[in-house]
Residue frames as a rotation matrix with the C-alpha (Angstrom) as fourth column:
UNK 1
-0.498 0.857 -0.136 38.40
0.395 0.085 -0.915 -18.86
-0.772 -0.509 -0.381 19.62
UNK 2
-0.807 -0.110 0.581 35.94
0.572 -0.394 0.720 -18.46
0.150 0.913 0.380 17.11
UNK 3
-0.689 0.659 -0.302 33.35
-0.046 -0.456 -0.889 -15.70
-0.723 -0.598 0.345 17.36
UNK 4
-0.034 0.843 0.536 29.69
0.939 0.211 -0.272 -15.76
-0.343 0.494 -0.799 16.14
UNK 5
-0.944 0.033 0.329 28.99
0.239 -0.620 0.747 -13.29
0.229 0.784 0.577 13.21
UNK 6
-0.519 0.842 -0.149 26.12
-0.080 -0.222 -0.972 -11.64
-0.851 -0.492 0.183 14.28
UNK 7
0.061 0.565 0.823 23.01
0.954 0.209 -0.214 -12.63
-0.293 0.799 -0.526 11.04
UNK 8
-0.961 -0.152 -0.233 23.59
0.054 -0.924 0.378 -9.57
-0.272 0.350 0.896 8.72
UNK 9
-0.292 0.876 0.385 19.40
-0.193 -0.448 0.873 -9.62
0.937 0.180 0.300 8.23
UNK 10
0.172 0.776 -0.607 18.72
0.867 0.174 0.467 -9.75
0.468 -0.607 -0.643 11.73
UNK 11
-0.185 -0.014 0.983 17.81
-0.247 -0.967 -0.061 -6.27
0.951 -0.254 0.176 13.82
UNK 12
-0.382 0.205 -0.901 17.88
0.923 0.031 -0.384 -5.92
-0.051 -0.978 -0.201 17.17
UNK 13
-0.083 0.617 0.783 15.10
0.327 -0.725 0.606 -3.03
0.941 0.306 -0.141 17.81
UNK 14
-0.626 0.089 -0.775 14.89
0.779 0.115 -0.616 -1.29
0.035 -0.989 -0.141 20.96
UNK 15
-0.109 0.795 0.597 11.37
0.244 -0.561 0.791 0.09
0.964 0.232 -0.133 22.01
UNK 16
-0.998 -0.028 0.049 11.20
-0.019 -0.651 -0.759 2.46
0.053 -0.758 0.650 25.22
UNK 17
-0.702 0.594 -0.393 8.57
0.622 0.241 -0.745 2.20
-0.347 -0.768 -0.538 27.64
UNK 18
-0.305 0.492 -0.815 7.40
-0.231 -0.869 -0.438 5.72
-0.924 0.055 0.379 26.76
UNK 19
-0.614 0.091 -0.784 7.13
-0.784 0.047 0.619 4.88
0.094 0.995 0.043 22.55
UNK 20
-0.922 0.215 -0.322 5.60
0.041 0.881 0.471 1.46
0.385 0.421 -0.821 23.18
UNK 21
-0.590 0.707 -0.389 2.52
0.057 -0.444 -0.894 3.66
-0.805 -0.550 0.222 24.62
UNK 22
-0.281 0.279 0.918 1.88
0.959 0.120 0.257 4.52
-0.039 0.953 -0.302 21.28
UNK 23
-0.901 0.112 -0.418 0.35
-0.045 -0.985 -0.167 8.01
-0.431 -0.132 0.893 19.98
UNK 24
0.020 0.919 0.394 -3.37
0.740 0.251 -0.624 7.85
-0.672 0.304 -0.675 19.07
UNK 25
-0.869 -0.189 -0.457 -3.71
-0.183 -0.735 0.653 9.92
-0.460 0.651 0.604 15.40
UNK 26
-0.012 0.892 0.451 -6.96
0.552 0.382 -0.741 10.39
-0.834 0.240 -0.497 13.91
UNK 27
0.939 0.192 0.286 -5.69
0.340 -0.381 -0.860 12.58
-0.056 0.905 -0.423 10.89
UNK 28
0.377 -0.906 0.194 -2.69
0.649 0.407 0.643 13.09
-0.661 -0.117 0.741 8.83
UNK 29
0.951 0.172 -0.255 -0.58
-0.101 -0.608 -0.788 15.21
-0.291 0.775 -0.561 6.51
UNK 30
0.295 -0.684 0.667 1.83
0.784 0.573 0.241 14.45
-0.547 0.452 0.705 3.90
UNK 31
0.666 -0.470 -0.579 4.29
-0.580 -0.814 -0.007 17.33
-0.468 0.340 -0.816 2.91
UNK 32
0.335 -0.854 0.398 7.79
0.670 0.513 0.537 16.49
-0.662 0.087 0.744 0.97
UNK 33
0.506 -0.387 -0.771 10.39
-0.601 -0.799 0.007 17.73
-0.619 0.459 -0.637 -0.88
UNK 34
0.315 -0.354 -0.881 13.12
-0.761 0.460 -0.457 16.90
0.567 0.814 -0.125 -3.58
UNK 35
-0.284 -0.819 -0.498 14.95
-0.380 0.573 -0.726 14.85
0.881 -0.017 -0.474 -0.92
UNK 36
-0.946 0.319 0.062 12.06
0.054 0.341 -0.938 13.88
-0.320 -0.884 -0.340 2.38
UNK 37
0.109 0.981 0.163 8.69
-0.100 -0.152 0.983 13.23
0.989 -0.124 0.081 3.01
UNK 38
-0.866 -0.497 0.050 7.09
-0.033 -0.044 -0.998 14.16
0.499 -0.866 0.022 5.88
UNK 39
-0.086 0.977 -0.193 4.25
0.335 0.211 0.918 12.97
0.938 0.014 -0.346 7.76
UNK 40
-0.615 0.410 0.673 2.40
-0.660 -0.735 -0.155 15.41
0.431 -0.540 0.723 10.46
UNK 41
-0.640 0.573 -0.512 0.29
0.694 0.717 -0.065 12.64
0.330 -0.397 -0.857 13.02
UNK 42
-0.790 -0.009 0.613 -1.87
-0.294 -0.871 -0.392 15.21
0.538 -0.490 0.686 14.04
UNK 43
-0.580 0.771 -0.261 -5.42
0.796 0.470 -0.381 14.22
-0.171 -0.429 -0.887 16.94
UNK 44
-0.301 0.801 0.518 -8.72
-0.488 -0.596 0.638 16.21
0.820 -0.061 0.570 16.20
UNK 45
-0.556 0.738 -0.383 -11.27
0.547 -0.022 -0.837 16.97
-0.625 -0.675 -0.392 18.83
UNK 46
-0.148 0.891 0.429 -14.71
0.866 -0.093 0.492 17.65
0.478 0.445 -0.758 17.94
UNK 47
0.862 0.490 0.134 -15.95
0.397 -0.814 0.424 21.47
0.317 -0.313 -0.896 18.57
UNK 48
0.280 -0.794 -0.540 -12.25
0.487 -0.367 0.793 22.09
-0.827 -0.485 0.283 19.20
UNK 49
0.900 -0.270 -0.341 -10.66
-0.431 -0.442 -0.787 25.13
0.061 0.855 -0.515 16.79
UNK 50
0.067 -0.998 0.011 -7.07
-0.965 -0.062 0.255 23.47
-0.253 -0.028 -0.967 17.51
UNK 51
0.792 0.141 -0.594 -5.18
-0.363 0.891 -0.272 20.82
0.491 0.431 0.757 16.07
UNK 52
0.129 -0.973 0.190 -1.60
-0.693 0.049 0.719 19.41
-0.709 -0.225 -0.669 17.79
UNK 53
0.206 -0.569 -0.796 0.62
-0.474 0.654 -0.590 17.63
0.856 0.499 -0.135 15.95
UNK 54
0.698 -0.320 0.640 1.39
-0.556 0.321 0.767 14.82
-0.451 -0.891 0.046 18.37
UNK 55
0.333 -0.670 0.663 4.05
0.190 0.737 0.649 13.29
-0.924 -0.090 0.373 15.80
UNK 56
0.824 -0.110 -0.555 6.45
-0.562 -0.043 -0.826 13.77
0.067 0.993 -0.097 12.93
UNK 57
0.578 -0.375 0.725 8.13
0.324 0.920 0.219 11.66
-0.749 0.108 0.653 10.85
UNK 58
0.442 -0.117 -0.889 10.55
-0.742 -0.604 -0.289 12.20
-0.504 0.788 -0.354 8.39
UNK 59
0.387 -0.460 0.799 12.00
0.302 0.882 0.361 9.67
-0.871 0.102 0.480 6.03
UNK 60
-0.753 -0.549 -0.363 13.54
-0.239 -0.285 0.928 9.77
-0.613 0.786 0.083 2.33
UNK 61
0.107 0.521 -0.847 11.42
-0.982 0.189 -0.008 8.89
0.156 0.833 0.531 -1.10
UNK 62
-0.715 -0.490 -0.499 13.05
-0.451 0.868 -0.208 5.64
0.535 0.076 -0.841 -0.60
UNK 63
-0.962 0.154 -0.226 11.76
0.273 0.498 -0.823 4.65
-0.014 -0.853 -0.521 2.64
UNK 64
-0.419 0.814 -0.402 8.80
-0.833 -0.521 -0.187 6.58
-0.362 0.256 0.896 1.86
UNK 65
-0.063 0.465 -0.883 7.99
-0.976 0.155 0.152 4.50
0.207 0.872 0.444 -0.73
UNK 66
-0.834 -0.258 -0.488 8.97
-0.010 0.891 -0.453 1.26
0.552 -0.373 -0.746 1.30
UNK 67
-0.857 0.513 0.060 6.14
0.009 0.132 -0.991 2.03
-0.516 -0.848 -0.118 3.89
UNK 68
-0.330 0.411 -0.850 4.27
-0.936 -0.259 0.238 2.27
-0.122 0.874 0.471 1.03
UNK 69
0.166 0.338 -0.926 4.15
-0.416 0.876 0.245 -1.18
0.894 0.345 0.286 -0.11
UNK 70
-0.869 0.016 -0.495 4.71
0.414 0.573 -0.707 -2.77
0.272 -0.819 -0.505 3.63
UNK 71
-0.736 0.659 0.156 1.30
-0.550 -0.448 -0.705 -0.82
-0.395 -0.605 0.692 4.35
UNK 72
-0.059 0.259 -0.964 -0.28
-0.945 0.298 0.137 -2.57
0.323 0.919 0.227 1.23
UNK 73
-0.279 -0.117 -0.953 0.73
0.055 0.989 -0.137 -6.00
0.959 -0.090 -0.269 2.27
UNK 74
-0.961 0.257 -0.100 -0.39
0.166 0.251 -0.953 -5.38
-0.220 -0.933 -0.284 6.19
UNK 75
-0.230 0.950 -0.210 -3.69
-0.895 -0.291 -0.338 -4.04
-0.383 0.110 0.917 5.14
UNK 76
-0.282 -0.127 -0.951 -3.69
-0.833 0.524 0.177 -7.27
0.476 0.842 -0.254 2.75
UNK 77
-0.819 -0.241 -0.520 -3.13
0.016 0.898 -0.440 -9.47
0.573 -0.369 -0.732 5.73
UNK 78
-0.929 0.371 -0.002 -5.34
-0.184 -0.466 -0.865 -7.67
-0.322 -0.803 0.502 8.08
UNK 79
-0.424 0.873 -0.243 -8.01
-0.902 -0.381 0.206 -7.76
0.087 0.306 0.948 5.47
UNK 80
-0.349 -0.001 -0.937 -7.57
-0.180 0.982 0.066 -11.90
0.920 0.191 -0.343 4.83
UNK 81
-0.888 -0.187 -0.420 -7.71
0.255 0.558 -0.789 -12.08
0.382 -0.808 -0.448 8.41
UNK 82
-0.761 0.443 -0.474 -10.66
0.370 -0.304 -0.878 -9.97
-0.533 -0.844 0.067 9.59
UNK 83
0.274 0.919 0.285 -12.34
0.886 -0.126 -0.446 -8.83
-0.374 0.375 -0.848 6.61
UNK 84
-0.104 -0.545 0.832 -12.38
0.885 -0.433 -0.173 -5.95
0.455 0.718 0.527 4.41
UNK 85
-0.553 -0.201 -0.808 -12.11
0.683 -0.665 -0.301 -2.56
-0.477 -0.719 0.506 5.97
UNK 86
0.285 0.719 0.634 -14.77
0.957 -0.256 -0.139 -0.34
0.062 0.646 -0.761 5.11
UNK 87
-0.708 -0.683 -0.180 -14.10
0.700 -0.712 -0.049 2.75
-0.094 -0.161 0.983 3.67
UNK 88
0.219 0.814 -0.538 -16.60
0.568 -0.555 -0.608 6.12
-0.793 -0.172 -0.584 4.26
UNK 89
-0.218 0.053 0.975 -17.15
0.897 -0.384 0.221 7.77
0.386 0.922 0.036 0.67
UNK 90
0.651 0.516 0.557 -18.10
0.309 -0.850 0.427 10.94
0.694 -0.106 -0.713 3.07
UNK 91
0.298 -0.683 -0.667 -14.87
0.815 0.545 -0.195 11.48
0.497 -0.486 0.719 4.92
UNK 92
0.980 0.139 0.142 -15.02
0.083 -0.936 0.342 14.44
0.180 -0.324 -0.929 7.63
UNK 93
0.021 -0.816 0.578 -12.65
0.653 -0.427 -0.626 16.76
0.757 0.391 0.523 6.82
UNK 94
-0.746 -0.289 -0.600 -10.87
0.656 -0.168 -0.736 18.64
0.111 -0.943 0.315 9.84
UNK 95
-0.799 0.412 0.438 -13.17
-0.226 -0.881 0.415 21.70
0.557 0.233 0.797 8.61
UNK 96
0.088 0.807 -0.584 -15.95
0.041 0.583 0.812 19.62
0.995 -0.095 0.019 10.03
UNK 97
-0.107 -0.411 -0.905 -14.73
0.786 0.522 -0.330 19.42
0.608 -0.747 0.267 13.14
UNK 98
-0.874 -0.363 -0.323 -13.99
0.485 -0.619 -0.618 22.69
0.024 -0.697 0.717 13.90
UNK 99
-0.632 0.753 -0.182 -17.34
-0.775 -0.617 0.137 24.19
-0.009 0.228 0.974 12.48
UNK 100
-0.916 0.401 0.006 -19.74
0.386 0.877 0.285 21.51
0.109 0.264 -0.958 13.40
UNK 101
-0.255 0.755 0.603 -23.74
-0.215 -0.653 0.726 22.50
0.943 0.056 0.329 12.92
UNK 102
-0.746 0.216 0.630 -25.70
-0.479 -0.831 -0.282 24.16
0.462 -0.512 0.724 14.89
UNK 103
-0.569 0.819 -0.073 -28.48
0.803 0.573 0.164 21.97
0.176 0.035 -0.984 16.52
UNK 104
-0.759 0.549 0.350 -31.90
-0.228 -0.727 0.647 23.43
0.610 0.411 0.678 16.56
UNK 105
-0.876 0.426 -0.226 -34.56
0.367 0.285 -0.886 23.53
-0.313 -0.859 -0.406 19.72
């Protein structure tokens, strides 16, 4: 009997109910060392002093650098497809958040 060789470039991925929710991130941080990078997902709220992390990642330089260029080439597609994404030359920094002005009556 001969058996099938499973395709040495196909993955079988399994995604859990709970992960394929997703995590909403609206700001990030990028730490690393000689041998990881890590990325901090973290959600601001306006007028809130707290941040949570609501995800980390760790990965190598390698892989690092892989999501790198696989971000590059989705943004690419995304852009062909929908237009260019516009980017805000005034980007509020968490600092903003936490200390937003005063209004005035």
């Amino acid at each position: 009997m001969d058996k099938k060789q499973p395709n040495p470039t196909e993955l079988n991925v399994e995604l859990t109910e709970e992960i394929a929710e997703g995590i909403y991130s609206n700001f990030s941080i990028i730490s690393h060392s000689q041998s990881e990078f890590v990325i901090d997902f973290l959600r601001i709220v306006p007028n809130m002093n707290k941040a949570k992390v609501k995800s980390r990642i760790m990965m190598t330089p390698q892989q690092a650098k892989r999501l790198v260029a696989a971000l590059r080439e989705n943004i690419k597609v995304y852009e062909n497809q929908h237009g260019l994404i516009k980017e805000d030359n005034n980007p509020v920094l968490p600092s903003q958040y936490f200390n937003p002005p005063k209004g005035q009556a």
